[in-house]
N, C-alpha and C positions, 0 to 999 in steps of 0.2 A: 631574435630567433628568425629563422629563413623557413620561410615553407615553398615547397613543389606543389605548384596549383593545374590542375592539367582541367582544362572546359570544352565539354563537347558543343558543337554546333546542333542547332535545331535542323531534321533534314530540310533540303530543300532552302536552307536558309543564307546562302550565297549574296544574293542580290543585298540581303539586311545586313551581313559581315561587310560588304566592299561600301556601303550608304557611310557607316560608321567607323570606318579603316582611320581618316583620317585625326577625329576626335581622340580614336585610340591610340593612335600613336604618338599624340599630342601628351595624353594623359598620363601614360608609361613612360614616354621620355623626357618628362617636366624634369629640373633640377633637382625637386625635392622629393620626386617621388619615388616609394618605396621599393618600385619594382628594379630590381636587379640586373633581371635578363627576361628575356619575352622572345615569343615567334609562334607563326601558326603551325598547328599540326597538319599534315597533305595527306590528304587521299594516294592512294594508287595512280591516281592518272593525276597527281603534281597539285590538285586545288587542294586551299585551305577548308579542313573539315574541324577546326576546332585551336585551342588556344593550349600554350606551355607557357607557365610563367614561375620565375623564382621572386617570392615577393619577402621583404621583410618587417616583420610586424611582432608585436611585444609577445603577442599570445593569438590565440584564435581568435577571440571575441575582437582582437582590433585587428584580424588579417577581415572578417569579414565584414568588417564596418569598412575596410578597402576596397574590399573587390566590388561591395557594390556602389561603390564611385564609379568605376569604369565602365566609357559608353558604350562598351555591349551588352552588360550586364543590364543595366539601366534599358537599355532597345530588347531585353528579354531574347538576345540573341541565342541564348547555353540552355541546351535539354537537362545539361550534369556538369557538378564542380564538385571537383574531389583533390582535397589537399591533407599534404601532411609534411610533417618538421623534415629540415633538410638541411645536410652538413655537406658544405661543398671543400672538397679533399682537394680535386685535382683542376690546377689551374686556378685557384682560387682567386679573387680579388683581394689586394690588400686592404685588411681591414675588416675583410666579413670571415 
């Protein structure tokens, strides 16, 4: 099953998203990892104010045993994570 994971930044919290950029990008784009698609949400003036992620996991209880693998989650980077089931129609990957 696929869920739409959308995570807000803590304000002010820039300097701890770009500390951790790296790790996470590491972590989302492992071979075996479950995330599909990812990228930051922007502000109006173009910075990253938060996360978009399509993650694939059995059910909730192992989407969130996921996301808190990942080193922002982990760095207490997200004020809010709000997911729910997602069918991707257009452009789809084969396979999902």
């Amino acid at each position: 099953m696929l869920f739409a994971v959308t995570c807000t930044d803590r304000l002010g919290a820039l300097d701890m998203r770009l500390k951790h950029r790296s790790e996470h990008l590491l972590w989302a784009s492992a071979e075996d990892s479950p995330v599909k698609m990812a990228g930051p949400l922007l502000s109006g003036e173009g910075d990253p104010v938060g996360s978009l992620l399509i993650v694939e996991a059995e059910d909730e209880a192992a989407l969130r045993d996921i996301l808190a693998t990942d080193p922002y989650a982990k760095a207490d980077l997200f004020s809010d994570v709000f997911w729910i089931p997602f069918k991707w129609t257009v452009k789809a990957p084969e396979g999902l």
